[in-house]
N, CA and C of each residue as an Amber inpcrd file, in Angstrom:
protein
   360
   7.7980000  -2.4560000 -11.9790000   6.6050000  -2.4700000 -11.1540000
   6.0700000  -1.0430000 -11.0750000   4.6400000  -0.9320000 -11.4300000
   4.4510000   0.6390000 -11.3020000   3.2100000   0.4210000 -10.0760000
   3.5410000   0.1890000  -9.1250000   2.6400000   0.7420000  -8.0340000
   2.9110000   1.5580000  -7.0940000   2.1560000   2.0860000  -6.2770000
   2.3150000   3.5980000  -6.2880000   1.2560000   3.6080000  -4.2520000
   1.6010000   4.3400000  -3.8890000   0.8970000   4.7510000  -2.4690000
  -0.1470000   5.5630000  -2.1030000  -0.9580000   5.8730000  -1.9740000
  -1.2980000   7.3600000  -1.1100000  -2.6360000   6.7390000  -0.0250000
  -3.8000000   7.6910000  -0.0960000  -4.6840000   7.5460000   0.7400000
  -5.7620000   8.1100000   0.4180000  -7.0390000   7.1160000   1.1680000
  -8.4500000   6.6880000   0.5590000  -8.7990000   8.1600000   0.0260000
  -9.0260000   9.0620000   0.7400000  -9.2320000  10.3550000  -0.2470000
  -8.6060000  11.1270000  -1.3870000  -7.3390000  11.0060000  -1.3570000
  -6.7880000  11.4060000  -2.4630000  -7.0070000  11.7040000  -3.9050000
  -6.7420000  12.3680000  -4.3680000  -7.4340000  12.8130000  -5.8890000
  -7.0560000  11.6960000  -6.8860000  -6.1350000  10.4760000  -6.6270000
  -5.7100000   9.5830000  -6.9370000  -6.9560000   8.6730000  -7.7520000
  -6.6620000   8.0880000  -9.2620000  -8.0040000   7.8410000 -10.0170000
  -8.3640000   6.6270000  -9.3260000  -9.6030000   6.5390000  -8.6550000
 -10.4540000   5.3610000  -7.9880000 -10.3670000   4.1090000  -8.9730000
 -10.0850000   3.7530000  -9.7630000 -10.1370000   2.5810000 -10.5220000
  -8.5300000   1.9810000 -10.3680000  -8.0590000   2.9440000  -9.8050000
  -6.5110000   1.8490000  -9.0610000  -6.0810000   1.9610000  -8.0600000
  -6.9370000   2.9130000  -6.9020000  -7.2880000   2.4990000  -5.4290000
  -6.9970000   0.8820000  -5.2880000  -6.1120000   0.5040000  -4.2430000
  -6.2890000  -0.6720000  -3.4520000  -6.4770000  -0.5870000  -2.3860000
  -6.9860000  -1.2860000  -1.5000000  -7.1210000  -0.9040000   0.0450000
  -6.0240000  -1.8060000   0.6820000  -5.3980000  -1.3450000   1.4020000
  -4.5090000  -2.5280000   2.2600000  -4.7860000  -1.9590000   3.7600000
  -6.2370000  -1.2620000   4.2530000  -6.3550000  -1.2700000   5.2610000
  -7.3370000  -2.4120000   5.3650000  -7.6350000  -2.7540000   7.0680000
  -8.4400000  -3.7050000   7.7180000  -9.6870000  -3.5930000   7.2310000
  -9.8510000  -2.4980000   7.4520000 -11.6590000  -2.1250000   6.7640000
 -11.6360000  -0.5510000   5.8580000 -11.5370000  -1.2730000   4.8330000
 -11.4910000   0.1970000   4.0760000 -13.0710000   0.6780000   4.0190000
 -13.2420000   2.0450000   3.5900000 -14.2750000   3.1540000   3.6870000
 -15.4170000   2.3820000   2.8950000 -16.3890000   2.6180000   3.7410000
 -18.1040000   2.0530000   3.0800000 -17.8260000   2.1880000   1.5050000
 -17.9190000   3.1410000   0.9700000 -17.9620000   3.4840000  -0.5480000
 -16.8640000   2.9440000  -1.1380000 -15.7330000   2.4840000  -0.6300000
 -14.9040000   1.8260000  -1.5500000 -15.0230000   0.4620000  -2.1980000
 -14.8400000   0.3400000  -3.4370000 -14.9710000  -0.4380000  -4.5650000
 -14.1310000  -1.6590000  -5.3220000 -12.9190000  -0.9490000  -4.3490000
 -12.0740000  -1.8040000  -5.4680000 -11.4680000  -3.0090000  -4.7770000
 -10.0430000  -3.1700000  -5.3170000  -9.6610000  -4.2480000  -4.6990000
  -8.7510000  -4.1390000  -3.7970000  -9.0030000  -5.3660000  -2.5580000
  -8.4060000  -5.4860000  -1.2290000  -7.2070000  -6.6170000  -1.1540000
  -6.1700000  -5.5420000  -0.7890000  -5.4570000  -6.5950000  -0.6750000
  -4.9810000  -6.4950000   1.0290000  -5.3280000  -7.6980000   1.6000000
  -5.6420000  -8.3740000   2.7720000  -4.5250000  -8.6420000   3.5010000
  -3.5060000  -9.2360000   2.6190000  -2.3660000  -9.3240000   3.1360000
  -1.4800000  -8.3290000   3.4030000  -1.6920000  -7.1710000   2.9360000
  -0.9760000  -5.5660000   3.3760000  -1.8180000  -5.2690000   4.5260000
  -2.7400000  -5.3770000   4.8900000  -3.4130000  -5.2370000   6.0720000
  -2.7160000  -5.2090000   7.0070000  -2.9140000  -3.9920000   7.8130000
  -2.5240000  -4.5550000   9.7790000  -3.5470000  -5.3520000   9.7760000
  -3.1370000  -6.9800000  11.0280000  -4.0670000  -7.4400000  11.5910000
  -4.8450000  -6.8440000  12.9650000  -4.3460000  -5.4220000  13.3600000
  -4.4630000  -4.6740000  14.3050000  -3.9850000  -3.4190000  14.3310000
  -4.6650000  -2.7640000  13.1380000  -4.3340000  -1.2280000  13.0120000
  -4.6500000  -0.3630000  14.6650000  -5.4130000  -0.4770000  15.4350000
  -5.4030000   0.4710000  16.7950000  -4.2540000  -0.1830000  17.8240000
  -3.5750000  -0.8780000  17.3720000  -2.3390000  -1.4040000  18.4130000
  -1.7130000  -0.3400000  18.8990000  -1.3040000  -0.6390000  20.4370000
  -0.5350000   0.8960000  20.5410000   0.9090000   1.0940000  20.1140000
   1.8940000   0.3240000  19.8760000   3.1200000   0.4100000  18.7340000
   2.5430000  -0.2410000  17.6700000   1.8020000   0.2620000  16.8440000
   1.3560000   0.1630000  15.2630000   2.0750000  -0.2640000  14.1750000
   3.4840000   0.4780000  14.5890000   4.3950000   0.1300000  13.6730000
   5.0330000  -1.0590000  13.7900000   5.6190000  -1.8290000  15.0350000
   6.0700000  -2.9320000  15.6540000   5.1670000  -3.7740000  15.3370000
   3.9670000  -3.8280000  15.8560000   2.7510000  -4.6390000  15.1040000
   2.7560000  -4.8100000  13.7080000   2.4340000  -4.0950000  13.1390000
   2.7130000  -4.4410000  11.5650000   4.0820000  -4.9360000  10.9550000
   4.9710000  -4.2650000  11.2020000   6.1620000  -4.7560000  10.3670000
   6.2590000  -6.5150000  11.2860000   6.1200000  -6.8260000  12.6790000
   5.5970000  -8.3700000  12.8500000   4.7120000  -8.9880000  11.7390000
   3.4630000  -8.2620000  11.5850000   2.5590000  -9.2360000  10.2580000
   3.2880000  -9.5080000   8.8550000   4.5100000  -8.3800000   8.6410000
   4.7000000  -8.2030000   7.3600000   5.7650000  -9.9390000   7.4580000
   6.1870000  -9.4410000   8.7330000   7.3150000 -10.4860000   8.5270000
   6.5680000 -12.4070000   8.9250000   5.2190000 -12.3140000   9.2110000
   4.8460000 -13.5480000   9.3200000   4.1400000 -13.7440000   8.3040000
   3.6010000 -12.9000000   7.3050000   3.1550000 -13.2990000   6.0580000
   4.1230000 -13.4690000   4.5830000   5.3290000 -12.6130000   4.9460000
   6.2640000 -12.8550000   4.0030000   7.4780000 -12.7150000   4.4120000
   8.2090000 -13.8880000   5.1690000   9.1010000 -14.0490000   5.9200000
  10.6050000 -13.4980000   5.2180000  11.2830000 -12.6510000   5.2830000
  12.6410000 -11.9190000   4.4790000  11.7120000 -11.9320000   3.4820000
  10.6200000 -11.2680000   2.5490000  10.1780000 -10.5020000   1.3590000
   9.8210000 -12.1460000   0.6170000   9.5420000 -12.9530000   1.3130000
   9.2070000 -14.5550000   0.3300000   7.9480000 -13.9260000   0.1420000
   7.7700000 -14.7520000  -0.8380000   6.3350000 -14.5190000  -1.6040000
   5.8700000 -13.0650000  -1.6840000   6.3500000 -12.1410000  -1.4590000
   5.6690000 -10.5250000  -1.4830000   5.8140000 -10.1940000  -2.9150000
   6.8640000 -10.5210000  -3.9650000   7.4980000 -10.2480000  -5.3390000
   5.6780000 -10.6540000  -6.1090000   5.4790000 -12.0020000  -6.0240000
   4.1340000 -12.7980000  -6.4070000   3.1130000 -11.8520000  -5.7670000
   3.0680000 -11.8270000  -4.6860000   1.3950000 -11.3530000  -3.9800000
   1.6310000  -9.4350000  -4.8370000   2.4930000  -8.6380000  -4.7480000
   2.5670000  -7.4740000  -5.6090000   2.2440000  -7.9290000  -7.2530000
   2.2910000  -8.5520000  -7.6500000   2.2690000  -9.1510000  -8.9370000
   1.1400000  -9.3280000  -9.1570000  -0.0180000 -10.1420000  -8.4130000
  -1.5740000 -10.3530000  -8.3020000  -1.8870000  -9.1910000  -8.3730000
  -1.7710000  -8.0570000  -7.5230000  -2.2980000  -6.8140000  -7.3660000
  -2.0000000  -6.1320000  -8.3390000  -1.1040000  -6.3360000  -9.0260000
  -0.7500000  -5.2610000 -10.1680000  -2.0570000  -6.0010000 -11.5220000
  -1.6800000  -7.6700000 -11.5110000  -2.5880000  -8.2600000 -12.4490000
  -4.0320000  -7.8710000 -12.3740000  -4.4610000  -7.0560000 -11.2110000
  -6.1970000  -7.4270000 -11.0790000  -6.0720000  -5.8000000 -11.2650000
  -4.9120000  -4.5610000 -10.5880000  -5.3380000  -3.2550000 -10.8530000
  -3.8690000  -2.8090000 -11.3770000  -3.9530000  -2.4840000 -12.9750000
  -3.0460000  -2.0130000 -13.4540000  -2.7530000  -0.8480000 -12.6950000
  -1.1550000  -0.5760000 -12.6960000  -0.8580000   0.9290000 -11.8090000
  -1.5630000   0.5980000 -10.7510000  -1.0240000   0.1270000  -9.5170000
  -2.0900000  -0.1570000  -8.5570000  -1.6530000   1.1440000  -7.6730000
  -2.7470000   1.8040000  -6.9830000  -1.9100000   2.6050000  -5.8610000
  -2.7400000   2.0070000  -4.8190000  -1.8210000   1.9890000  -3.3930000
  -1.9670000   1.2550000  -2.2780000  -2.6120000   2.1550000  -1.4490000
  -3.8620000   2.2430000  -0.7790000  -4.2780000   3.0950000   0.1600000
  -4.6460000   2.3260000   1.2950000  -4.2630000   3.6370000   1.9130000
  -4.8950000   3.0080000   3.2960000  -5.3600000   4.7650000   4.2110000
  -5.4830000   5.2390000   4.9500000  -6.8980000   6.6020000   5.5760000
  -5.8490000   7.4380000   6.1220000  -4.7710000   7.7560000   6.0940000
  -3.5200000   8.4330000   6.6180000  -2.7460000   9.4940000   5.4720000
  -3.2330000  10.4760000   5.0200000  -2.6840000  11.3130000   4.9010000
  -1.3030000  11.6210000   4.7790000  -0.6390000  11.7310000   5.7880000
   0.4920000  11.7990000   6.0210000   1.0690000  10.2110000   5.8580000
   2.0160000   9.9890000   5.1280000   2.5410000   8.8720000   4.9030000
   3.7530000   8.0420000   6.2480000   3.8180000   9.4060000   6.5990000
   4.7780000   8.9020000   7.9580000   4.0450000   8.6960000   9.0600000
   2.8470000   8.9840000   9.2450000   1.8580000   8.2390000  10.4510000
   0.7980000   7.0030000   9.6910000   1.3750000   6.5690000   8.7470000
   0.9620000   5.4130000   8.7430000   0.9210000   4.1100000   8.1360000
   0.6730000   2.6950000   8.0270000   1.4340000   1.7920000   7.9490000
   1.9190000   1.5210000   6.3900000   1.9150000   2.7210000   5.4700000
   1.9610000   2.3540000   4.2660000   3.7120000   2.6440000   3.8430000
   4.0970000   3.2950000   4.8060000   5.2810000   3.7840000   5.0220000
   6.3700000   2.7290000   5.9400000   5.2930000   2.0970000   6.0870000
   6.3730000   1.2880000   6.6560000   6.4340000  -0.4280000   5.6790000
   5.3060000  -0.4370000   4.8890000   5.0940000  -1.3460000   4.1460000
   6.2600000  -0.9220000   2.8450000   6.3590000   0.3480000   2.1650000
   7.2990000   0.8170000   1.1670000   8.8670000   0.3850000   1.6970000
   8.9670000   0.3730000   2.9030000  10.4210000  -0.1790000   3.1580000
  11.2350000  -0.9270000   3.3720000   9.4520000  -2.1100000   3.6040000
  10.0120000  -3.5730000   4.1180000  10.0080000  -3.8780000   2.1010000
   8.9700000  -3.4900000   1.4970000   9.5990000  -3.9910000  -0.1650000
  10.6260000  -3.6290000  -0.3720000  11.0530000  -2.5410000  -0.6120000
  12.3170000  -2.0520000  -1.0420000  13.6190000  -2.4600000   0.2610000
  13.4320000  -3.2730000   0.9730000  14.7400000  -3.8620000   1.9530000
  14.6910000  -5.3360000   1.3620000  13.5290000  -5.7640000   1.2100000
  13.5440000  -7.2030000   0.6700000  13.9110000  -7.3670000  -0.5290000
  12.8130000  -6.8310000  -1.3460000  12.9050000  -6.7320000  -2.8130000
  13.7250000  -6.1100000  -3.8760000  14.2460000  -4.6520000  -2.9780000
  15.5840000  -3.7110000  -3.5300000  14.0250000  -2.9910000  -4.5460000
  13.1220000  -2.5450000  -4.5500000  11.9550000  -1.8690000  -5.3480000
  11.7540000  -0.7550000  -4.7760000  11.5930000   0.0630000  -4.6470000
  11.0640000   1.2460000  -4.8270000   9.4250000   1.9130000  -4.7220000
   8.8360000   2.2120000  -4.1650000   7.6940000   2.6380000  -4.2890000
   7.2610000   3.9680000  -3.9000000   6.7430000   4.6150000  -4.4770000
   6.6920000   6.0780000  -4.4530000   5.2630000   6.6870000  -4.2320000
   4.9750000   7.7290000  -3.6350000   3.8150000   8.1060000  -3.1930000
   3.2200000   8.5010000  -4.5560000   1.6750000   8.5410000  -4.6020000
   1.0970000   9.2210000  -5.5840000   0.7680000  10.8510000  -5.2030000
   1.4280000  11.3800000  -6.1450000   1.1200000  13.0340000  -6.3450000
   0.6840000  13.4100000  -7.3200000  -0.7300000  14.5010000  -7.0130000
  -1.3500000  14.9060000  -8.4020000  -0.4240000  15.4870000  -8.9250000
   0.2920000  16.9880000  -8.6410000   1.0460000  17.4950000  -9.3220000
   2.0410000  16.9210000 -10.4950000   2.9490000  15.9410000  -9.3200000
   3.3030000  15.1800000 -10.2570000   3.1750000  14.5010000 -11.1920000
   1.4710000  13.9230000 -10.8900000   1.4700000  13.0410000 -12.3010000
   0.4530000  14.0550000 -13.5060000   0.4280000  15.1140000 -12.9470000
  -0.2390000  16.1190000 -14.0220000   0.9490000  16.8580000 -15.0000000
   2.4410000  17.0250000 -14.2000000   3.3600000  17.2890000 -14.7210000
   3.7920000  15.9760000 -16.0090000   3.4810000  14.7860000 -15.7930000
   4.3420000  13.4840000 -16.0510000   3.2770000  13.3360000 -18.0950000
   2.0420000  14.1100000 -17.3840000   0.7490000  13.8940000 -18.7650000
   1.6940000  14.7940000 -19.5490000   1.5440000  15.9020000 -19.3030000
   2.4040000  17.3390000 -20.4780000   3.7240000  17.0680000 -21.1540000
């Protein structure tokens, strides 16, 4: 599986932007995936809130293997965004752990450096 994390601004190439926020940014283009969504990103435990949605839309990681699979089918290399910067304030970080607890996968932030190192 090569999908990958970061956020809506990132230098990250826009043609494998996904949004898995509620309302991603006016100018964004690509594809939404709905079900990574908080159903209530301003909740005040954000994190408790979400990892609840994760677990009523894909109860122990059911169906998440398939719904990552769509997303990869519609954006090769998909990277997952959502408006948080910092990966530890926000729900994308907590989405990387419920895959990799369910699924045993791995998902890794996108870094230019890194993937400018990965071209050479």
């Amino acid at each position: 599986m090569k999908i990958m994390t970061s956020y809506f601004s990132s230098k990250a190439p826009n043609e494998q932007k996904v949004s898995i926020a509620k309302w991603p940014p006016r100018y964004f283009k690509g594809y939404r995936a709905m079900k990574l969504a908080p159903s209530n990103p301003k909740a005040e435990d954000w994190e408790k809130a979400y990892l609840h949605d994760l677990e009523q839309r894909f109860p122990q990681g059911k169906g998440l293997l398939e719904y990552l699979g769509e997303i990869e089918k519609n954006t090769p290399k998909a990277i997952l965004c959502c408006y948080e910067k910092d990966k530890k304030e926000c729900h994308r970080s907590i989405l990387v752990e419920y895959i990799k607890r369910y699924l045993g996968i791995e998902i890794f932030e996108w870094e230019e450096n890194k993937q400018a190192s990965l071209i050479k």
